[in-house]
C-alpha positions as CSV (number, residue, x, y, z in Angstrom):
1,X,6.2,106.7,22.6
2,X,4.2,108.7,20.0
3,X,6.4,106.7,17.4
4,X,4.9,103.5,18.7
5,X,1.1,104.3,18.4
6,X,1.7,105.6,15.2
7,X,3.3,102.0,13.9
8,X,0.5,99.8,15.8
9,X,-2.3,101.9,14.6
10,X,-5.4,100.7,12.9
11,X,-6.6,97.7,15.0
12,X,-9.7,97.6,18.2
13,X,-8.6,95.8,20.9
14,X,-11.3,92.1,21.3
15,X,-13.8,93.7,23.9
16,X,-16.2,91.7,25.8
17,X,-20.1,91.3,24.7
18,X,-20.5,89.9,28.5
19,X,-20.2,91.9,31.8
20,X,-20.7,88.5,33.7
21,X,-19.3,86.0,32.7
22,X,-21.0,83.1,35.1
23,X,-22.5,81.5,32.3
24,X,-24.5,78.8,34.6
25,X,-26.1,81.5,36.6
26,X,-27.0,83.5,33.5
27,X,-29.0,80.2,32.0
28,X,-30.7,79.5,35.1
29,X,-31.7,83.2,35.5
30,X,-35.9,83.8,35.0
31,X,-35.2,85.7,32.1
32,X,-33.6,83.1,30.1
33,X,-36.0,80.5,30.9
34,X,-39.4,82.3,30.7
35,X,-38.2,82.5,26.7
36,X,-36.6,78.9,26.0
37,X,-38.8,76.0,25.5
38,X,-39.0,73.1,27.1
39,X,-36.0,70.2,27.3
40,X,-37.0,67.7,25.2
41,X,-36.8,64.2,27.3
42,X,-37.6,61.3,24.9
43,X,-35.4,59.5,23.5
44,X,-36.2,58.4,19.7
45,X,-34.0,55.0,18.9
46,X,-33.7,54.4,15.7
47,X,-34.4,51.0,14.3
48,X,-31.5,49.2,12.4
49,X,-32.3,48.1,9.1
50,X,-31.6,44.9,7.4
51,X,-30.8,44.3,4.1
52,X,-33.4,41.7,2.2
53,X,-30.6,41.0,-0.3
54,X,-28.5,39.2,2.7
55,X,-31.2,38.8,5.5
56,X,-33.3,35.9,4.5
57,X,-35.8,36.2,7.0
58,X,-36.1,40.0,6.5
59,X,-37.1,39.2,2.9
60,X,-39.7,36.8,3.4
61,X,-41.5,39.5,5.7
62,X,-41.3,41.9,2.4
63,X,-41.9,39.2,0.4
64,X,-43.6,36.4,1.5
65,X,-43.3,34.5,-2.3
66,X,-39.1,34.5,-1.7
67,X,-39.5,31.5,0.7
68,X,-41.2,29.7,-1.9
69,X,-38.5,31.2,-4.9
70,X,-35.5,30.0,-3.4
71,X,-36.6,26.0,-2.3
72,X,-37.4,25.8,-5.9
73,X,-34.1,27.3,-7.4
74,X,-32.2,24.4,-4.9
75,X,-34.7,22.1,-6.3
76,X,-33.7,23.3,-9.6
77,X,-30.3,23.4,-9.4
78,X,-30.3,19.7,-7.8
79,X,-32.5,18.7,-10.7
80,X,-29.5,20.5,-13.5
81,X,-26.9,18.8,-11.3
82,X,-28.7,15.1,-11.9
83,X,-29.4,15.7,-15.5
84,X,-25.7,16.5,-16.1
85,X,-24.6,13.9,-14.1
86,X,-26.9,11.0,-16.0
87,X,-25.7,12.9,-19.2
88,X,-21.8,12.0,-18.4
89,X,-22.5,8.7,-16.8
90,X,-24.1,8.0,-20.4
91,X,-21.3,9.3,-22.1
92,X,-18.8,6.8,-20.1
93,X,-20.9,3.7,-20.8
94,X,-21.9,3.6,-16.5
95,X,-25.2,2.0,-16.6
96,X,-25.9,2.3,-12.9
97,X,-28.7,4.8,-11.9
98,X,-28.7,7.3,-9.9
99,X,-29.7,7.4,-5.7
100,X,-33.1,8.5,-6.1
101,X,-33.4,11.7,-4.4
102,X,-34.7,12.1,-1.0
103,X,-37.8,13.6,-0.2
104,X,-38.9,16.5,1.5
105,X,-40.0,16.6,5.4
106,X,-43.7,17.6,4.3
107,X,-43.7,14.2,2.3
108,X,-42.4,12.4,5.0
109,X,-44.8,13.3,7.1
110,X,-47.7,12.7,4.8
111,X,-46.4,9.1,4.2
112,X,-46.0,8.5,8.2
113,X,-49.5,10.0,8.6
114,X,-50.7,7.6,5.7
115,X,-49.2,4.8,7.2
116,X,-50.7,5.3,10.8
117,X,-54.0,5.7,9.3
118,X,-53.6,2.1,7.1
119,X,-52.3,0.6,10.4
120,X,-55.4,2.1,12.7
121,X,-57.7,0.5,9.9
122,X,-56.2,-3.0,10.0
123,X,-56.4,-2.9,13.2
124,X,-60.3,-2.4,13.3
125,X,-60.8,-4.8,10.6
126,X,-59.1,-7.6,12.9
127,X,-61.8,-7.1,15.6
């Protein structure tokens, strides 16, 4: 037997730091919780956020000038698209102009509101 401590020597067997080890009781126990703070109960959510670059409406609230920006790089690029097409249509003798383009809802409205006003005013001429 003296043969087999001598071959297992040099190693301390894992002892335990705990004499109990009823973890629950030990947290609950006045001594632990005169010392630990209080559980934090609020929850903080955090907000997802958006990328301006693909969120349209996100970048209008950064930048209110985008809204403006992109109706008049559409109007642009419909005016580009016209000026190439007259351009061809010149080149391959078609005299036949273009649909004019429609107009925008502001303008509509303007014209119907123009219109009601002219009508209101014949109407009071007549009596």
């Amino acid at each position: 037997s003296s043969g087999i401590n001598a071959e297992y020597g040099g190693y301390n067997l894992p002892m335990h730091k705990m004499a109990s080890f009823d973890l629950a009781r030990l947290l609950k126990s006045d001594e632990i919780q005169s010392v630990i703070r209080d559980p934090k109960k609020e929850v903080h959510r955090r907000i997802l956020k958006k990328n301006p670059l693909k969120n349209h409406r996100v970048m209008i609230r950064l930048n209110p000038y985008a809204k403006h920006a992109r109706k008049q790089e559409k109007h642009n690029e419909v005016m580009r698209k016209r000026a190439k097409e007259e351009l061809l249509n010149k080149k391959r003798g078609i005299t036949k102009p273009l649909e004019p383009l429609p107009k925008g809802k502001a303008v509509l409205r303007k014209a119907k509101r123009v219109a009601k006003r002219a009508a209101s005013k014949k109407t009071k001429a007549k009596k």
